[in-house]
C-alpha positions as CSV (number, residue, x, y, z in Angstrom):
1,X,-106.2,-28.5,-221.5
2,X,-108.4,-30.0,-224.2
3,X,-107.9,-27.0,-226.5
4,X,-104.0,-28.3,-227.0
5,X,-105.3,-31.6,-228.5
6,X,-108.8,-30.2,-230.3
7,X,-108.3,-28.1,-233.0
8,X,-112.0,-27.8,-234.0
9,X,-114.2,-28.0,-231.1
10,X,-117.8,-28.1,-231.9
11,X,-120.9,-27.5,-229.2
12,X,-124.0,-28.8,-229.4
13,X,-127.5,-26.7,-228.7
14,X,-130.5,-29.3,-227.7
15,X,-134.3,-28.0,-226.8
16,X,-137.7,-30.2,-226.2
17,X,-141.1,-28.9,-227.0
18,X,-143.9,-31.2,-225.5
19,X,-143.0,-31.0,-221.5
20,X,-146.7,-29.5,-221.1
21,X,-148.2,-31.8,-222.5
22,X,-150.5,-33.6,-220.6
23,X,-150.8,-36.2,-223.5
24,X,-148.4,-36.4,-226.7
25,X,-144.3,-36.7,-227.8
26,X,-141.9,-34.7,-226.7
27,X,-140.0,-33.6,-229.6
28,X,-136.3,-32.7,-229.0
29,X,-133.7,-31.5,-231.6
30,X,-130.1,-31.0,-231.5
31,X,-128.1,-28.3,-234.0
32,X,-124.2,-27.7,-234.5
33,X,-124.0,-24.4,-236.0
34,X,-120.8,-22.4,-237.4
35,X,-118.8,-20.9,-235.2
36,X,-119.3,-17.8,-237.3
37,X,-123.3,-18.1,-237.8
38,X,-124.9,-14.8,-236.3
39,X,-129.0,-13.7,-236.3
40,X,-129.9,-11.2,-234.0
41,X,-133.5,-13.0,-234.2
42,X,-132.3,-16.3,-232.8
43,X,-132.8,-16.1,-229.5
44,X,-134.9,-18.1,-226.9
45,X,-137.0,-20.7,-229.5
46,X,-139.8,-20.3,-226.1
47,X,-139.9,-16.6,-226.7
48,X,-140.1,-16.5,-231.0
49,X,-143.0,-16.0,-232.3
50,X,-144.4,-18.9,-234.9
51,X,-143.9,-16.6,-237.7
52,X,-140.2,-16.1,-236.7
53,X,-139.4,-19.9,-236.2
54,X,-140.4,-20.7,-239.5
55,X,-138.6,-18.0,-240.8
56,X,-135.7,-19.3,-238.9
57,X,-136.1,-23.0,-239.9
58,X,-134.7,-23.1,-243.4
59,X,-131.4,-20.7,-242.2
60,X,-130.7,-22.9,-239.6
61,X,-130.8,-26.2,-241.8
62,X,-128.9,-24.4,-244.8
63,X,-126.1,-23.1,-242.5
64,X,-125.4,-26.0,-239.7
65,X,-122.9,-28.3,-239.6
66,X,-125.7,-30.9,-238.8
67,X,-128.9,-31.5,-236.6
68,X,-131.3,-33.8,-235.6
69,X,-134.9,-34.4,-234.5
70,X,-136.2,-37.1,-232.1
71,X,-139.7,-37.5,-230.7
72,X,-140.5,-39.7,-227.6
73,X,-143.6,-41.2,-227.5
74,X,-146.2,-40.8,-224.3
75,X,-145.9,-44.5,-224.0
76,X,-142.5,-44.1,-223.2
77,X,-143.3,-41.2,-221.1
78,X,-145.2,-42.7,-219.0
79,X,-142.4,-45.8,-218.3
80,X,-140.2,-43.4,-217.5
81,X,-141.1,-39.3,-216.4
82,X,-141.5,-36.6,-218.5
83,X,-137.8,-35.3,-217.3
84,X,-136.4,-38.5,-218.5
85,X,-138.3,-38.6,-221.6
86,X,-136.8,-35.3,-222.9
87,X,-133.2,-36.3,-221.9
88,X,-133.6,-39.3,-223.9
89,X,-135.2,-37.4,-226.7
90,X,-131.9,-35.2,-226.4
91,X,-129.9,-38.0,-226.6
92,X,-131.5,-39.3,-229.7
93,X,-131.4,-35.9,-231.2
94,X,-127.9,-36.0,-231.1
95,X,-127.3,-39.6,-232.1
């Protein structure tokens, strides 16, 4: 029903890194890409390789619409759960 008001519909993609952690942020970002942007090696970010991330890193800020990085600190953590912690990092991300 939405689709007869929203011409332009954009989707964000979130992910946290950090949830292991037994100490340390967890560090969320949050990307709009093209609805046109293809790479066959994007993926699962847990399943790239460091080499392949940092290849990916400059595409992925040339290209997007926008993104945004957050980082939650363990104090924060701690106040209120890891789980909590990487939704609010999300949040942030976003914002």
């Amino acid at each position: 029903m939405l689709l007869k008001f929203y011409k332009n519909i954009n989707e964000t993609g979130t992910d946290e890194a950090g949830r292991g952690c037994l100490a340390g942020p967890v560090t969320a970002a949050a990307i709009i890409l093209p609805e046109t942007f293809e790479n066959s090696i994007l993926t699962d970010s847990k399943l790239l390789s460091e080499h392949k991330r940092q290849l990916l890193e400059p595409l992925l800020k040339e290209d997007c619409i926008c993104f945004g990085i957050a980082h939650i600190q363990p104090e924060i953590i701690d106040d209120i759960n890891i789980l909590n912690a990487s939704i609010l990092g999300m949040h942030h991300a976003i914002s």
